[in-house]
Wavefront OBJ file of the C-alpha trace (Angstrom):
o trace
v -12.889 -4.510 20.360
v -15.917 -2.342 21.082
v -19.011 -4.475 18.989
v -16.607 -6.822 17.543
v -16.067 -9.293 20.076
v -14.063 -11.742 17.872
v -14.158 -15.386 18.807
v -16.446 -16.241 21.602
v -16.171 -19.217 23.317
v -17.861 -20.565 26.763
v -18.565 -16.719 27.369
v -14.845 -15.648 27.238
v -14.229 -13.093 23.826
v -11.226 -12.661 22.284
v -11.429 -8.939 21.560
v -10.758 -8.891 26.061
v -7.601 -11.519 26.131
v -6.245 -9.965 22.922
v -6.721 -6.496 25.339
v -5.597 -7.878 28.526
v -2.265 -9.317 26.611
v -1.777 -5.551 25.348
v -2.089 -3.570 28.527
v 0.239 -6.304 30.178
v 3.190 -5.258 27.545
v 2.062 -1.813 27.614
v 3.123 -1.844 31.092
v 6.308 -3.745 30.106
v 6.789 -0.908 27.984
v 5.738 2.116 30.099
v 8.440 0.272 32.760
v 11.809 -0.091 30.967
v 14.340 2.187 29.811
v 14.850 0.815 26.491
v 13.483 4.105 24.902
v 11.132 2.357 22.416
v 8.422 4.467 20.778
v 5.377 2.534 20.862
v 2.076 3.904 19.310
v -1.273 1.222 19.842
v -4.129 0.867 17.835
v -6.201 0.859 20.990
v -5.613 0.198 24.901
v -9.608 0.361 25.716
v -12.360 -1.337 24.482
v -12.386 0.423 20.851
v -13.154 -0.985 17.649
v -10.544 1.138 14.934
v -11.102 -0.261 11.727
v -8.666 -2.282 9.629
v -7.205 0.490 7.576
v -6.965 2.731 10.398
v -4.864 0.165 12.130
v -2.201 -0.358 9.194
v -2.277 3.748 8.297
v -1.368 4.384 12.241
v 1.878 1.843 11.588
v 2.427 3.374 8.189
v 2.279 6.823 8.485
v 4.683 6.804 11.767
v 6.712 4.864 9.430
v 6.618 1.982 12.529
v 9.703 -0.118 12.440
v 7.535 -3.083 13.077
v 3.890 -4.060 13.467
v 2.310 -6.377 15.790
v -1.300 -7.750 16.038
v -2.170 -9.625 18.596
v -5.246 -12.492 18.333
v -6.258 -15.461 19.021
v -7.512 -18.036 17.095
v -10.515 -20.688 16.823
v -11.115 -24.097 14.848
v -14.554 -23.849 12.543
v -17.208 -25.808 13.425
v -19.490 -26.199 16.313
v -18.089 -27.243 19.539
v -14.629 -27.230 21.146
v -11.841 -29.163 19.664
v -7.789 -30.897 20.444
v -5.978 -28.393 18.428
v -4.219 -25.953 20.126
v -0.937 -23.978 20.291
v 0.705 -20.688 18.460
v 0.766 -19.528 14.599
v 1.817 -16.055 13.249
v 1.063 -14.932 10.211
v 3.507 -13.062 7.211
v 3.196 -11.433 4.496
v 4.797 -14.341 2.075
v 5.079 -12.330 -0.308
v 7.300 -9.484 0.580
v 11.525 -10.547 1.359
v 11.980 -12.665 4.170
v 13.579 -10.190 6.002
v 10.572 -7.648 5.995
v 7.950 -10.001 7.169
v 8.599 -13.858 7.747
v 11.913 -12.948 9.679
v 10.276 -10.879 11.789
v 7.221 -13.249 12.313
v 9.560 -16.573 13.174
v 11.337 -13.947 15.810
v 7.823 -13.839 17.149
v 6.408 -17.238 16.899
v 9.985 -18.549 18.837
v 9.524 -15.839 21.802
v 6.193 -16.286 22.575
v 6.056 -19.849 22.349
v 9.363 -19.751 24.518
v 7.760 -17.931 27.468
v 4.142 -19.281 27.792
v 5.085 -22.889 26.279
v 2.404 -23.357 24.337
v 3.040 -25.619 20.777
v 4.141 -24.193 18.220
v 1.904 -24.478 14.910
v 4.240 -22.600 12.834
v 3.957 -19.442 10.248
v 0.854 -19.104 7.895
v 1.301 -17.063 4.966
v -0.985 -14.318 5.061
v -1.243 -12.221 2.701
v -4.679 -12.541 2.274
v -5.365 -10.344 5.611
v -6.036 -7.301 4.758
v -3.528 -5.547 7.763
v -0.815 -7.852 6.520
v -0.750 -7.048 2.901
v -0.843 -3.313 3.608
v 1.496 -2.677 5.885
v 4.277 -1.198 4.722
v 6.423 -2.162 7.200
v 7.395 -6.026 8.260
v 4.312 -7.596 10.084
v 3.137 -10.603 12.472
v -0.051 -11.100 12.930
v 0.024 -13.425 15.945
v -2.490 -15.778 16.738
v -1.407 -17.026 20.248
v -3.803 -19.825 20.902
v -7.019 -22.042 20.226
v -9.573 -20.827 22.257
v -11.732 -23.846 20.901
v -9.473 -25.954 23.285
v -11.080 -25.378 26.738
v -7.805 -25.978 28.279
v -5.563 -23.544 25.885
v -8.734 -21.135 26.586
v -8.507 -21.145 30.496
v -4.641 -20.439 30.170
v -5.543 -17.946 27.808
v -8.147 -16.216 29.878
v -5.418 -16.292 33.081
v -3.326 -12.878 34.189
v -0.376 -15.666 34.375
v -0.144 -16.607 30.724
v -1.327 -13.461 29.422
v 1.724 -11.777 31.471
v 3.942 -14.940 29.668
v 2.806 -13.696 26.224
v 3.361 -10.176 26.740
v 6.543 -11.007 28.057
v 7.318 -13.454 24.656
v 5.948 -10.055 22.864
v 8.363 -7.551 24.375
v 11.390 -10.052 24.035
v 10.650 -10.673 20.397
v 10.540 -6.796 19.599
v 13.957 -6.297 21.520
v 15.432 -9.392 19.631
v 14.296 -8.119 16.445
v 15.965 -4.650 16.795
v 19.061 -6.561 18.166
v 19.096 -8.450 14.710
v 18.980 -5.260 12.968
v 15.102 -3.965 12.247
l 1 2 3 4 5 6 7 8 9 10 11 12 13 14 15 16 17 18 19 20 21 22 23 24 25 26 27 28 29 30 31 32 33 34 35 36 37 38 39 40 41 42 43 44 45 46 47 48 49 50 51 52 53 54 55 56 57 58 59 60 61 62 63 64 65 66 67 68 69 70 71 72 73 74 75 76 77 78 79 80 81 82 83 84 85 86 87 88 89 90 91 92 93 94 95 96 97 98 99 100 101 102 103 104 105 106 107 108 109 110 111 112 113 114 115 116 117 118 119 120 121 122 123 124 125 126 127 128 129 130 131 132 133 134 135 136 137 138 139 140 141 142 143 144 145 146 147 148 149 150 151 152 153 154 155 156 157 158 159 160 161 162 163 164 165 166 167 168 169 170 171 172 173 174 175 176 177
């Protein structure tokens, strides 16, 4: 957010689907009676830093922690590969971050379709390894695949990821987070 546009690709930027997809299950959220606490790192074009990010989950001692990206191959130009990966922290127990992650790769790649790439150890990310409490960072598609990236930069799909999102937070509490 803010400066930080993230990837940027045919004049689309990640930092505004990754926002989009968050006010869509914010309002999933604000709608249902499930009486989940949710706290965000932002719902407007801000740029909080890293460590802000994980200390908001920590300190509220968050049951789980979301990020929501999406990703981009290297290189110049567009490219084939597309689909869903979510990172974990590989090396904390199963249970406290690849789980949780798995729960989140299945849902969201259940209700937008998209392929699914699999988990990605990440440990290496700085909000991953820090949190204190299980993580997925998810990266929900290429936006170096001009077809994944007009999906992506739809109200349709982003509604289907939110809605993959909210059902993988409800699933996860059902199996006992």
């Amino acid at each position: 957010g803010g400066k930080m546009p993230g990837a940027l690709k045919l004049g689309i930027s990640e930092k505004d689907i990754d926002l989009a997809i968050l006010l869509k299950l914010k309002a999933m959220f604000d709608a249902d009676d499930e009486n989940i606490g949710v706290y965000y790192t932002r719902t407007t074009d801000a740029n909080p830093t890293l460590d802000q990010r994980v200390q908001l989950a920590n300190k509220c001692d968050a049951d789980l922690f979301i990020s929501v990206h999406n990703n981009s191959t290297t290189g110049p130009g567009l490219s084939k590969v597309q689909g869903t990966q979510v990172m974990y922290d590989e090396k904390k127990p199963d249970k406290d971050s690849k789980d949780f992650a798995q729960i989140c790769l299945e849902e969201v790649t259940k209700s937008c379709g998209s392929v699914d790439k699999g988990l990605v150890a990440g440990n290496d990310i700085f909000i991953i390894r820090t949190a204190a409490v299980p993580v997925a960072l998810i990266e929900v598609g290429f936006m170096t695949n001009e077809e994944e990236l007009t999906k992506l930069n739809s109200n349709d799909y982003q509604k289907k990821v939110a809605e993959g999102i909210y059902q993988a937070i409800l699933r996860a509490f059902e199996e006992g987070y």
